[in-house]
PDB file of N, CA, C and O in Angstrom:
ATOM      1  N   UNK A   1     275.322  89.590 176.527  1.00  0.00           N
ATOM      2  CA  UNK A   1     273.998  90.090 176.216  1.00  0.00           C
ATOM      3  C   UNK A   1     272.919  89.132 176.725  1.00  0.00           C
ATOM      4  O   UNK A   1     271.809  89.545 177.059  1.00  0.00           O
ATOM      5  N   UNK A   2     273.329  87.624 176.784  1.00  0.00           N
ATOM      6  CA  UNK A   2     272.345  86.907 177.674  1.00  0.00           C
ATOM      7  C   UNK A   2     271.615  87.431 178.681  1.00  0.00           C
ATOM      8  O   UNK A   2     270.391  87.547 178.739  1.00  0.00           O
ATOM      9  N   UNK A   3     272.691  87.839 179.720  1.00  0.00           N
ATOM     10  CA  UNK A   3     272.208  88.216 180.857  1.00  0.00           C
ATOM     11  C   UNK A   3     271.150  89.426 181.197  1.00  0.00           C
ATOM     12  O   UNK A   3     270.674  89.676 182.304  1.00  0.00           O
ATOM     13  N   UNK A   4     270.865  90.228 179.748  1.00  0.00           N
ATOM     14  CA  UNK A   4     269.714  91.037 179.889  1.00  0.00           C
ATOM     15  C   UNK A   4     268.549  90.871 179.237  1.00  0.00           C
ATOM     16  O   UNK A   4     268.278  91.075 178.054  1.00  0.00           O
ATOM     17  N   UNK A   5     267.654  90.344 180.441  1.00  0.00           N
ATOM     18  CA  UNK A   5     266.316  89.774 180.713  1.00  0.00           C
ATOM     19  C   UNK A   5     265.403  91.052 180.640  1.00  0.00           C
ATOM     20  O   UNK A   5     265.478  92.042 181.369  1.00  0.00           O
ATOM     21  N   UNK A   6     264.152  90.725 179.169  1.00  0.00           N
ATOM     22  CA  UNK A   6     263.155  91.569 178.882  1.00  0.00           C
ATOM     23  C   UNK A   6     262.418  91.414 180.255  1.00  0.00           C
ATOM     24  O   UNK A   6     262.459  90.278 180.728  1.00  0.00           O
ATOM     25  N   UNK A   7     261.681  92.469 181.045  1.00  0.00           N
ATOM     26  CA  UNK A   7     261.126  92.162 181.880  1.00  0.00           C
ATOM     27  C   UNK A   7     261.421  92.739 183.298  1.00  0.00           C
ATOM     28  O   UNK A   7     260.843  93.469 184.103  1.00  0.00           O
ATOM     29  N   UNK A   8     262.656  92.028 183.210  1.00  0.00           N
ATOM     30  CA  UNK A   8     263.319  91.703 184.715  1.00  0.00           C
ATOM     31  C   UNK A   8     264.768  92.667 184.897  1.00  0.00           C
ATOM     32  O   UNK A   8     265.297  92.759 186.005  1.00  0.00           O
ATOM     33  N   UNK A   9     265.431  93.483 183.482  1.00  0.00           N
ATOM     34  CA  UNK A   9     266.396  94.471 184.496  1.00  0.00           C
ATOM     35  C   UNK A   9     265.900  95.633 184.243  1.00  0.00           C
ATOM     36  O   UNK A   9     264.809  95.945 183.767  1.00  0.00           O
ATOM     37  N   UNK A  10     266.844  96.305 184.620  1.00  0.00           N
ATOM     38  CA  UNK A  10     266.367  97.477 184.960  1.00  0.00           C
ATOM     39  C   UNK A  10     268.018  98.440 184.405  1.00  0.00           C
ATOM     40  O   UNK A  10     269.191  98.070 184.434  1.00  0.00           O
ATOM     41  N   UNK A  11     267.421  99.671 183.971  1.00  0.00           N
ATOM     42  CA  UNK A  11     268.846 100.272 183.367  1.00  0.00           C
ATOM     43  C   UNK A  11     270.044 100.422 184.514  1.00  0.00           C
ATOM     44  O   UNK A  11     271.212 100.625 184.185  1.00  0.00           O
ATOM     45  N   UNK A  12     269.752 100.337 185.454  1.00  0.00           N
ATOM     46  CA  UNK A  12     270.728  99.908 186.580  1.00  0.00           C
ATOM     47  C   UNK A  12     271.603  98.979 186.477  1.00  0.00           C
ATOM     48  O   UNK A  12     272.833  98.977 186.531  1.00  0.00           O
ATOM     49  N   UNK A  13     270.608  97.969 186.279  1.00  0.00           N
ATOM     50  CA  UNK A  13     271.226  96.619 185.660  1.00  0.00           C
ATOM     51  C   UNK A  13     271.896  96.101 184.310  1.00  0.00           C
ATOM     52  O   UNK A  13     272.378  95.045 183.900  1.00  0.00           O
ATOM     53  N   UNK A  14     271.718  97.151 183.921  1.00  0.00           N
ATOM     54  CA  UNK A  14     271.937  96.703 182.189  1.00  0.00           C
ATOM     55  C   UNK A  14     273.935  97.150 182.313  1.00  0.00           C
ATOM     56  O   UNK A  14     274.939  96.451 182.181  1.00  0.00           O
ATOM     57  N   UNK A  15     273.665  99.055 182.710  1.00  0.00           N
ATOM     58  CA  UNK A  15     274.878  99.153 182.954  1.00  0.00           C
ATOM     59  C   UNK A  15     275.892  98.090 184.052  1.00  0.00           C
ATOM     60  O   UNK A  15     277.023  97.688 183.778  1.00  0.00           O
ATOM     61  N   UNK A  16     275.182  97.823 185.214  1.00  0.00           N
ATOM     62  CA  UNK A  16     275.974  96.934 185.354  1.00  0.00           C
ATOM     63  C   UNK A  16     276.836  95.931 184.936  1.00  0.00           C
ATOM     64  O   UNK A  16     278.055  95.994 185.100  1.00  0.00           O
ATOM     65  N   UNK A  17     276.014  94.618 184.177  1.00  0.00           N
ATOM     66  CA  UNK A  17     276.062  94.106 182.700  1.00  0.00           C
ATOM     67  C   UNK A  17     276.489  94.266 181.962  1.00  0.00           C
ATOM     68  O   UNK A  17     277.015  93.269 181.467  1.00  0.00           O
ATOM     69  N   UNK A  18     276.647  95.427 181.305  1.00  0.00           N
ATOM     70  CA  UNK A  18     277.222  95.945 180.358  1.00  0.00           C
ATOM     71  C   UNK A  18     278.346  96.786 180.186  1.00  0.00           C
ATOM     72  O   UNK A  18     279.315  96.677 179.434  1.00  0.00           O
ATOM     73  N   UNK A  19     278.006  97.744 181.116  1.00  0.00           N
ATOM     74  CA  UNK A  19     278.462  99.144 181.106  1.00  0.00           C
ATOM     75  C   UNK A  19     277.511 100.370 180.576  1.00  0.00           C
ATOM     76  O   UNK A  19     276.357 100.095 180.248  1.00  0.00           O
ATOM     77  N   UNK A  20     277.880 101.421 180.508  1.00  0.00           N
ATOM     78  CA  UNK A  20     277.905 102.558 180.274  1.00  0.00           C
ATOM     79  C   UNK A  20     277.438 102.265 178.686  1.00  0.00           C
ATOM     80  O   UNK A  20     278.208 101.753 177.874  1.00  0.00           O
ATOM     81  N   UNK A  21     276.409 102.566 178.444  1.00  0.00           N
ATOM     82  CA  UNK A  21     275.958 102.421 176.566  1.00  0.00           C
ATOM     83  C   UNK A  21     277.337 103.510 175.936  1.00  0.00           C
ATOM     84  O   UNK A  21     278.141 104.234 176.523  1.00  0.00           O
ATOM     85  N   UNK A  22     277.104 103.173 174.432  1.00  0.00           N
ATOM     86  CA  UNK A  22     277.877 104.092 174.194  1.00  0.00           C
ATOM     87  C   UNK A  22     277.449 105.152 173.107  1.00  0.00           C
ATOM     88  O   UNK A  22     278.150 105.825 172.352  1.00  0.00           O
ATOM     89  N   UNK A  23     276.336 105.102 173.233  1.00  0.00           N
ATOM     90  CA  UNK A  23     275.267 106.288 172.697  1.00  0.00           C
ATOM     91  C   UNK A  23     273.712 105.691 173.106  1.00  0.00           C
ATOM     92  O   UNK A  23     273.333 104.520 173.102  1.00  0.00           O
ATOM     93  N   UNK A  24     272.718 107.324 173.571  1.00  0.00           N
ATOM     94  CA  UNK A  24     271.727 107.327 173.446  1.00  0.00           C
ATOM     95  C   UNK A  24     270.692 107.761 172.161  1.00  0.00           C
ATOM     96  O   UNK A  24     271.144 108.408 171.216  1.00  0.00           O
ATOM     97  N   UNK A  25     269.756 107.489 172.196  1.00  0.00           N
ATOM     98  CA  UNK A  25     269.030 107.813 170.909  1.00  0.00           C
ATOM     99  C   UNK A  25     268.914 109.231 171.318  1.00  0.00           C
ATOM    100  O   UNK A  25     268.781 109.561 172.497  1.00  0.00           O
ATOM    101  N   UNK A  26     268.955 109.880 170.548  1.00  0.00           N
ATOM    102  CA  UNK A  26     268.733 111.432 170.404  1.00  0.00           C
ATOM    103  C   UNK A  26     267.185 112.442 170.956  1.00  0.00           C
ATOM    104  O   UNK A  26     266.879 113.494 171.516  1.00  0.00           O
ATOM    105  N   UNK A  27     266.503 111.046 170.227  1.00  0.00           N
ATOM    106  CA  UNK A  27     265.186 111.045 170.882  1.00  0.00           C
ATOM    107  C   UNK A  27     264.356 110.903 171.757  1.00  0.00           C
ATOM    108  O   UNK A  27     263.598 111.718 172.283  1.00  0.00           O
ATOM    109  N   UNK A  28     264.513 109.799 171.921  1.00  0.00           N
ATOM    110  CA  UNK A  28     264.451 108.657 173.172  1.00  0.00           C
ATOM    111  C   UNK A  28     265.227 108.263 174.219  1.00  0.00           C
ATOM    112  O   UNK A  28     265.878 107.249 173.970  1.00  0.00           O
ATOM    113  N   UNK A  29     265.464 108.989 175.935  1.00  0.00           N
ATOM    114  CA  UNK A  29     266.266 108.407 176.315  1.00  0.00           C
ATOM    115  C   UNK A  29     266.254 106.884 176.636  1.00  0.00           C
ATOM    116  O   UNK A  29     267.244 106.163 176.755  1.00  0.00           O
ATOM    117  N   UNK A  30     264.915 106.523 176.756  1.00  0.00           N
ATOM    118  CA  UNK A  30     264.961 104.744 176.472  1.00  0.00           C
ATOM    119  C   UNK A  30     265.350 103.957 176.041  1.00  0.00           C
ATOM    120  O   UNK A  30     265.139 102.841 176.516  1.00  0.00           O
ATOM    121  N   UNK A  31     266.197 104.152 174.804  1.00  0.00           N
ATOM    122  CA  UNK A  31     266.766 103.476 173.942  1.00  0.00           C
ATOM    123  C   UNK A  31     268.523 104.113 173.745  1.00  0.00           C
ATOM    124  O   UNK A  31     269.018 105.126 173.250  1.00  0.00           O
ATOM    125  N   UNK A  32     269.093 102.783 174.490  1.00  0.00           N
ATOM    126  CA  UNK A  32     270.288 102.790 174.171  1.00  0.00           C
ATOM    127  C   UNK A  32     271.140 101.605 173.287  1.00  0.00           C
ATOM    128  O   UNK A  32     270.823 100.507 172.830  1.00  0.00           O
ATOM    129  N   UNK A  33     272.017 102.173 173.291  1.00  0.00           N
ATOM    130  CA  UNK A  33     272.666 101.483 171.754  1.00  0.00           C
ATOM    131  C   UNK A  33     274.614 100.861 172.377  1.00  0.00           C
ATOM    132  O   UNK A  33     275.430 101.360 173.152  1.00  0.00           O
ATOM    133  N   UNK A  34     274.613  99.956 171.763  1.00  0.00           N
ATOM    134  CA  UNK A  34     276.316  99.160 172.657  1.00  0.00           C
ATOM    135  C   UNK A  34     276.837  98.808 171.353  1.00  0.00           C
ATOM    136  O   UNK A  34     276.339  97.968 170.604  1.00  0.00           O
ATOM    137  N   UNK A  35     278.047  99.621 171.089  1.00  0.00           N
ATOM    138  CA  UNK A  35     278.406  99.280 169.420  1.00  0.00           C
ATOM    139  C   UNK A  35     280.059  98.587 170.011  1.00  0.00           C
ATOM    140  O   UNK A  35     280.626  99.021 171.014  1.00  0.00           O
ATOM    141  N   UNK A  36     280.447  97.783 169.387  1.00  0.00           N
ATOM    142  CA  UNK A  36     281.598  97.248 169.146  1.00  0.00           C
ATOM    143  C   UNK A  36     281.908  96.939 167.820  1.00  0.00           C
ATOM    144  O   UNK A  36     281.020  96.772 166.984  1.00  0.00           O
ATOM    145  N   UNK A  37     283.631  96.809 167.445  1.00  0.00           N
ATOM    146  CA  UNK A  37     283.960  96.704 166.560  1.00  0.00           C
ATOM    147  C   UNK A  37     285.764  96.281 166.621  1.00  0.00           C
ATOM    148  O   UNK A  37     286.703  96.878 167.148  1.00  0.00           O
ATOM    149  N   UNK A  38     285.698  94.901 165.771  1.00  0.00           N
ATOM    150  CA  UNK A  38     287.224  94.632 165.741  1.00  0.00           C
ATOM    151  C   UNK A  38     287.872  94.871 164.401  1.00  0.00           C
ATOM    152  O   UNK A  38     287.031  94.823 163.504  1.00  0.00           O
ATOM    153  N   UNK A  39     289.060  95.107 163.987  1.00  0.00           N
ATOM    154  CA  UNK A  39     289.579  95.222 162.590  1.00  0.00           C
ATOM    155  C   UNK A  39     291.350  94.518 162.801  1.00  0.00           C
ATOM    156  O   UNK A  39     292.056  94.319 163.790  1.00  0.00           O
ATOM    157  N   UNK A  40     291.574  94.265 161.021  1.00  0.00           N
ATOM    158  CA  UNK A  40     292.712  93.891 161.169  1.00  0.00           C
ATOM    159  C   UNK A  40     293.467  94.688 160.270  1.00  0.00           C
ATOM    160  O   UNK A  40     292.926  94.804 159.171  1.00  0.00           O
ATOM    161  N   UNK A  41     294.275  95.122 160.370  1.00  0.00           N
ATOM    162  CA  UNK A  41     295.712  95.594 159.819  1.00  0.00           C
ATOM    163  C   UNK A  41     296.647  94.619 159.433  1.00  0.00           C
ATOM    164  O   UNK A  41     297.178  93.830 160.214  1.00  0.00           O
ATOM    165  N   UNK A  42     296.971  94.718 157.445  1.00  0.00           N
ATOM    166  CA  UNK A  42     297.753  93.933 157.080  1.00  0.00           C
ATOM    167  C   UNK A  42     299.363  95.192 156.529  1.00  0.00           C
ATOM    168  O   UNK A  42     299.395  95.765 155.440  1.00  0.00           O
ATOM    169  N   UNK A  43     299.947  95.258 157.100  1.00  0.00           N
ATOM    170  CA  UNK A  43     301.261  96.297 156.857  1.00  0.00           C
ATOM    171  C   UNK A  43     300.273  97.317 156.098  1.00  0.00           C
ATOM    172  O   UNK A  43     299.313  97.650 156.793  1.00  0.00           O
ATOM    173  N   UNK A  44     300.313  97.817 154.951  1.00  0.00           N
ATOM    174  CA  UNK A  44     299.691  99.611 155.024  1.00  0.00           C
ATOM    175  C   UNK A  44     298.424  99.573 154.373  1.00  0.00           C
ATOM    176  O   UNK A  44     298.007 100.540 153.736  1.00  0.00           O
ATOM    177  N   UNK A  45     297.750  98.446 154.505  1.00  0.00           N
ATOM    178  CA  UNK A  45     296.739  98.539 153.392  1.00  0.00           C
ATOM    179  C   UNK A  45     295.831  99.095 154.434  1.00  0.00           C
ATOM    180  O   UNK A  45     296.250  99.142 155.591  1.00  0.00           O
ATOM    181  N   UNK A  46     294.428  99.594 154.104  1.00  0.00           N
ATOM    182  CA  UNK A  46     293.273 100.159 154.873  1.00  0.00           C
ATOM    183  C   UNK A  46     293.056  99.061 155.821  1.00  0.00           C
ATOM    184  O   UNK A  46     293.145  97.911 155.389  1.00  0.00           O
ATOM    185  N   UNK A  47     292.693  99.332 157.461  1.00  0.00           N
ATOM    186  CA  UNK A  47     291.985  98.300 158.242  1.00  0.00           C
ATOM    187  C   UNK A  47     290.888  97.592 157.729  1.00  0.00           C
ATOM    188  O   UNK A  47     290.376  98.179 156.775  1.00  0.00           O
ATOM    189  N   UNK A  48     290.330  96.492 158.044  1.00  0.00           N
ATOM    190  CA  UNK A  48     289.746  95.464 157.532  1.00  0.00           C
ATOM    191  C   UNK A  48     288.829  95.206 158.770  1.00  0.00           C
ATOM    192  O   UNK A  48     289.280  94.634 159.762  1.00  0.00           O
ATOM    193  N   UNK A  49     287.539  95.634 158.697  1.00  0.00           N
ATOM    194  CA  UNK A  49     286.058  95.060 159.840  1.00  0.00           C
ATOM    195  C   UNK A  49     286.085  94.039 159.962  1.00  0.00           C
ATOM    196  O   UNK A  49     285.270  93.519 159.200  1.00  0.00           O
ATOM    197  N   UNK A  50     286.759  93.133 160.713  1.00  0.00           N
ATOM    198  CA  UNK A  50     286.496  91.378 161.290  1.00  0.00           C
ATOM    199  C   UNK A  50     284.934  91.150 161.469  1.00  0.00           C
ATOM    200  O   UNK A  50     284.108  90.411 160.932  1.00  0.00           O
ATOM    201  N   UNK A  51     284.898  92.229 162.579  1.00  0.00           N
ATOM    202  CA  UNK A  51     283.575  91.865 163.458  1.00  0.00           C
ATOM    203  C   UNK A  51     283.242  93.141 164.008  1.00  0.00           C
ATOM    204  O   UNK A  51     284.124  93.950 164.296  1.00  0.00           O
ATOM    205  N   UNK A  52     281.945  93.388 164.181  1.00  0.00           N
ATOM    206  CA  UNK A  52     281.108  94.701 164.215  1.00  0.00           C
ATOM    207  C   UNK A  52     280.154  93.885 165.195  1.00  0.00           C
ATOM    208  O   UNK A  52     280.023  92.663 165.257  1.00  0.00           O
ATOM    209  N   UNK A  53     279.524  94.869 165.943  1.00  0.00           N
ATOM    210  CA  UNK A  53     278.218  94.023 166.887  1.00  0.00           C
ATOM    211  C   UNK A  53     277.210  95.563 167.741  1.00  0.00           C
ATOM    212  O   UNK A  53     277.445  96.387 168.624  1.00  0.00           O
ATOM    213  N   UNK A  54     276.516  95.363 167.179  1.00  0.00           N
ATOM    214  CA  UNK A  54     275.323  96.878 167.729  1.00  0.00           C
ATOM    215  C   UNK A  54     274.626  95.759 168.435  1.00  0.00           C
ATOM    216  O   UNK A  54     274.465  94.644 167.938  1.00  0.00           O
ATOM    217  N   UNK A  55     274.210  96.132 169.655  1.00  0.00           N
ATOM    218  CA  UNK A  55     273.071  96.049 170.466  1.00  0.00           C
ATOM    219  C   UNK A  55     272.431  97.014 170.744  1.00  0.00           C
ATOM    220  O   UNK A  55     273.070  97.864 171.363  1.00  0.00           O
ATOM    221  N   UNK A  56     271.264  97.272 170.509  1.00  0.00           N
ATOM    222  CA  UNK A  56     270.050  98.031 170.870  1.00  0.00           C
ATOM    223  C   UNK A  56     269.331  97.848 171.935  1.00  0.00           C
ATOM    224  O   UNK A  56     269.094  96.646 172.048  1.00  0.00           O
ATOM    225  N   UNK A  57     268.792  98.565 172.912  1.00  0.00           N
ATOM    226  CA  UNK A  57     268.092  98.117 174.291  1.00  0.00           C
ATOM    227  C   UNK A  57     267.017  99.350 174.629  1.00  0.00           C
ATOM    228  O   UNK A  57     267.196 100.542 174.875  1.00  0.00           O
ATOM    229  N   UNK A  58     265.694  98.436 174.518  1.00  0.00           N
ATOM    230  CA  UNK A  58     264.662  99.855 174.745  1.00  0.00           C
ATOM    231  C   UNK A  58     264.286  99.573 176.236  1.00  0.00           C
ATOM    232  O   UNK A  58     264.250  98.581 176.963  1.00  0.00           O
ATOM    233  N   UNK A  59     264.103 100.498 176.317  1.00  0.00           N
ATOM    234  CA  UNK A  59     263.610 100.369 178.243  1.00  0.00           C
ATOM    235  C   UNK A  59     261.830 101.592 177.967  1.00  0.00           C
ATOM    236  O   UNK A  59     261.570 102.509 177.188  1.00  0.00           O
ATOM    237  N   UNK A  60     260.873 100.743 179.330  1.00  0.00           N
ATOM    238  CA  UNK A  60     259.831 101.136 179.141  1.00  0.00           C
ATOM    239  C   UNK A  60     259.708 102.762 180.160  1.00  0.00           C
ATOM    240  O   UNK A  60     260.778 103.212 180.570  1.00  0.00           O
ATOM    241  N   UNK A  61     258.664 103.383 180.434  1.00  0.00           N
ATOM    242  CA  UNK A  61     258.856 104.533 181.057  1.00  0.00           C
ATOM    243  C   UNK A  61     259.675 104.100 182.750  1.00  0.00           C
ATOM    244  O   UNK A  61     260.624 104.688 183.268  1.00  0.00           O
ATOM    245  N   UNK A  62     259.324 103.552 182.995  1.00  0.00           N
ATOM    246  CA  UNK A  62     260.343 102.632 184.618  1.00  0.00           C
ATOM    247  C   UNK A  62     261.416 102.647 184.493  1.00  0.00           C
ATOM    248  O   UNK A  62     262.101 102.691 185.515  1.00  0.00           O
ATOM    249  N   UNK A  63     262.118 102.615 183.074  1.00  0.00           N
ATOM    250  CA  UNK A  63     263.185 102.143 183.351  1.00  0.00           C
ATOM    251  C   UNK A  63     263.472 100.540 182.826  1.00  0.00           C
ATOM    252  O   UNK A  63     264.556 100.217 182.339  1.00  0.00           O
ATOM    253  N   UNK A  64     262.257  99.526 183.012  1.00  0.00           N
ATOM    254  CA  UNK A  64     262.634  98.238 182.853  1.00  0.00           C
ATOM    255  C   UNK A  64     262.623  97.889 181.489  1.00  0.00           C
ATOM    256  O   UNK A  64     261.811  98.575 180.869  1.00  0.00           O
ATOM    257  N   UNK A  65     263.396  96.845 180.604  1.00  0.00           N
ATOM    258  CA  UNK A  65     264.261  96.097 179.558  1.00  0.00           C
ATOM    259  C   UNK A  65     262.641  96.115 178.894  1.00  0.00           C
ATOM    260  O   UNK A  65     261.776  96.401 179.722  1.00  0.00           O
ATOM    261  N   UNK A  66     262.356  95.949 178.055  1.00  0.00           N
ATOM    262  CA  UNK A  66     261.393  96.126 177.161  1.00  0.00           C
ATOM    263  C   UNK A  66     261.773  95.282 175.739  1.00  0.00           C
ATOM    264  O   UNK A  66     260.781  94.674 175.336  1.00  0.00           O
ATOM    265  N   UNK A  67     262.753  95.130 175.035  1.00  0.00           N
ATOM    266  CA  UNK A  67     263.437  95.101 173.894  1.00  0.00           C
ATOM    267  C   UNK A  67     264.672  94.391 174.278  1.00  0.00           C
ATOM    268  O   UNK A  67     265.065  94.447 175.443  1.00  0.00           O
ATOM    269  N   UNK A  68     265.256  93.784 173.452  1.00  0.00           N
ATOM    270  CA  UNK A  68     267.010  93.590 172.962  1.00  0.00           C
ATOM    271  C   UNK A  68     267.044  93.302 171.666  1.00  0.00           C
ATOM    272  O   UNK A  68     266.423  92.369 171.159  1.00  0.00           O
ATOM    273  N   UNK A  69     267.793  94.112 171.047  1.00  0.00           N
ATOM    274  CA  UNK A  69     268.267  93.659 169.384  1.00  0.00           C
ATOM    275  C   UNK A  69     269.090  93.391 168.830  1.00  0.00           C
ATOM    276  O   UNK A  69     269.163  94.382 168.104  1.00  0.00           O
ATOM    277  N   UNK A  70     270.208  92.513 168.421  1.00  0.00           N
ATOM    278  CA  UNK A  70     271.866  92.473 168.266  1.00  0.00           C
ATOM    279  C   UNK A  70     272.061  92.414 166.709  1.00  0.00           C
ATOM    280  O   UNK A  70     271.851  91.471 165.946  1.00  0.00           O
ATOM    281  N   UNK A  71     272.322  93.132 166.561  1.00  0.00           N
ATOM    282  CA  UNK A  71     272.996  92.790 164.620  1.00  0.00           C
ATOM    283  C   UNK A  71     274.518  92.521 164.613  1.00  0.00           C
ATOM    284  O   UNK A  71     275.275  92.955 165.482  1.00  0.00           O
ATOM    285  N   UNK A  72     274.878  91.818 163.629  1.00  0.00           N
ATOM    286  CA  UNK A  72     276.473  91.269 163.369  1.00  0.00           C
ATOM    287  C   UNK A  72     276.453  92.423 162.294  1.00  0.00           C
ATOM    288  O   UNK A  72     275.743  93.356 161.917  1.00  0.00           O
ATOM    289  N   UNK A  73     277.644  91.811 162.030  1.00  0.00           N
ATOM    290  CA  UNK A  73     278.176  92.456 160.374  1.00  0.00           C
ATOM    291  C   UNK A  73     277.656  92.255 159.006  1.00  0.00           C
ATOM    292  O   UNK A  73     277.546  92.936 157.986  1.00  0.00           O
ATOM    293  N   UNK A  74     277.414  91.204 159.337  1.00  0.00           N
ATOM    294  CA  UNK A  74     276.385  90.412 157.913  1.00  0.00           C
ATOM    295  C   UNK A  74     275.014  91.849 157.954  1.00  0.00           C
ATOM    296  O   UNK A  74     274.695  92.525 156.976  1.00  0.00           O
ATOM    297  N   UNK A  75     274.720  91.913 158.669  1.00  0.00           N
ATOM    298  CA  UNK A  75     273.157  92.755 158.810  1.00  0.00           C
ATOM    299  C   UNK A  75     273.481  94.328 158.995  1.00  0.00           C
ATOM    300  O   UNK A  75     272.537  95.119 158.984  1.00  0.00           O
ATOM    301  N   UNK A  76     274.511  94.687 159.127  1.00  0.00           N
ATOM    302  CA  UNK A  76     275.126  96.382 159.454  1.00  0.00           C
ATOM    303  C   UNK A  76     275.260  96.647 158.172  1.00  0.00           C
ATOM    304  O   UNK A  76     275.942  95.796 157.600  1.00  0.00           O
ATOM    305  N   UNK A  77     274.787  97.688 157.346  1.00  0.00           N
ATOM    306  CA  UNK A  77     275.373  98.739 156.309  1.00  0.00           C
ATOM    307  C   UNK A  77     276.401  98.957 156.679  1.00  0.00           C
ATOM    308  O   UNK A  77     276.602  99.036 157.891  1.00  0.00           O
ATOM    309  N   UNK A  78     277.832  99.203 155.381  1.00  0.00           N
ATOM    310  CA  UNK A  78     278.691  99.695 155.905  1.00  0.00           C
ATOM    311  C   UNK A  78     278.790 101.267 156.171  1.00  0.00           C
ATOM    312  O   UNK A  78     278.344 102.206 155.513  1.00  0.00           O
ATOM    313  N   UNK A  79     279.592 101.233 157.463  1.00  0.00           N
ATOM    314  CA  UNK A  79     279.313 103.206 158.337  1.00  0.00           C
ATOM    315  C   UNK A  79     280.808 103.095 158.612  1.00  0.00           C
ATOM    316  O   UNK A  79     281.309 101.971 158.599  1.00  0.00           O
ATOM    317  N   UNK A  80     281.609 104.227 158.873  1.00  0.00           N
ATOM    318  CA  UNK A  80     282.449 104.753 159.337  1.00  0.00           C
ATOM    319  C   UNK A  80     282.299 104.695 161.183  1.00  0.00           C
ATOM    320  O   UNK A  80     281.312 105.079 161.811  1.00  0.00           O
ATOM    321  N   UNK A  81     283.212 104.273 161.609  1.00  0.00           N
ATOM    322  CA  UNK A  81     283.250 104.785 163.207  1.00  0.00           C
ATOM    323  C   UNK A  81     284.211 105.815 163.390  1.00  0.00           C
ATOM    324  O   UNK A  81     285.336 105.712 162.900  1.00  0.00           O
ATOM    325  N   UNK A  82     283.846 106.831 164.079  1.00  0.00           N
ATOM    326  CA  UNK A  82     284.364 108.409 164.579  1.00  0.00           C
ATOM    327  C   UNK A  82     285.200 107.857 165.598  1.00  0.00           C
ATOM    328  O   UNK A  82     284.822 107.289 166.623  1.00  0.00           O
ATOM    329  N   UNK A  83     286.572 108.112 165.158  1.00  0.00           N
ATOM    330  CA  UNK A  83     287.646 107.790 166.447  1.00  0.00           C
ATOM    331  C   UNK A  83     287.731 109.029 167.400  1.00  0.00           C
ATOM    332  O   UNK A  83     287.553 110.176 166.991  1.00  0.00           O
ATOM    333  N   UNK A  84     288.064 108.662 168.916  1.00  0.00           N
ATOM    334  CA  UNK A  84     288.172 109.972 169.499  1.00  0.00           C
ATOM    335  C   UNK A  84     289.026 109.460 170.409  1.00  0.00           C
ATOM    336  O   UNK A  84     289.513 110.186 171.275  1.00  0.00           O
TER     337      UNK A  84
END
């Protein structure tokens, strides 16, 4: 996430960087969102959230980085992720 500079990329660049977001805002195509998430499995009990990580990225009408926002786990409500 270093490597994306308010200012200076461009959503070209971000996917590069990044990849492919893995949701857009519904609203806004400017604002995309990069969710990750690790868990652990102890024999049958429910998986266990290690580590969770949302990045948020607004881009201005151009196209260029405007925003970056990263929340951990400490700062995420707990949500369900939709397996597919």
């Amino acid at each position: 996430m270093a490597a994306v500079e308010i200012s200076k990329n461009s959503k070209a660049g971000v996917v590069q960087i990044l990849g492919s977001p893995s949701s857009l805002s519904p609203f806004d195509g400017n604002v995309w969102y990069y969710l990750s998430e690790k868990t652990k499995t102890i024999a049958f009990f429910e998986p266990e959230v290690t580590e969770r990580k949302v990045i948020i990225i607004r881009f201005d009408q151009r196209g260029i980085v405007t925003a970056v926002k990263s929340f951990g786990l400490e700062e995420a409500r707990q949500i369900e992720m939709v397996e597919r």
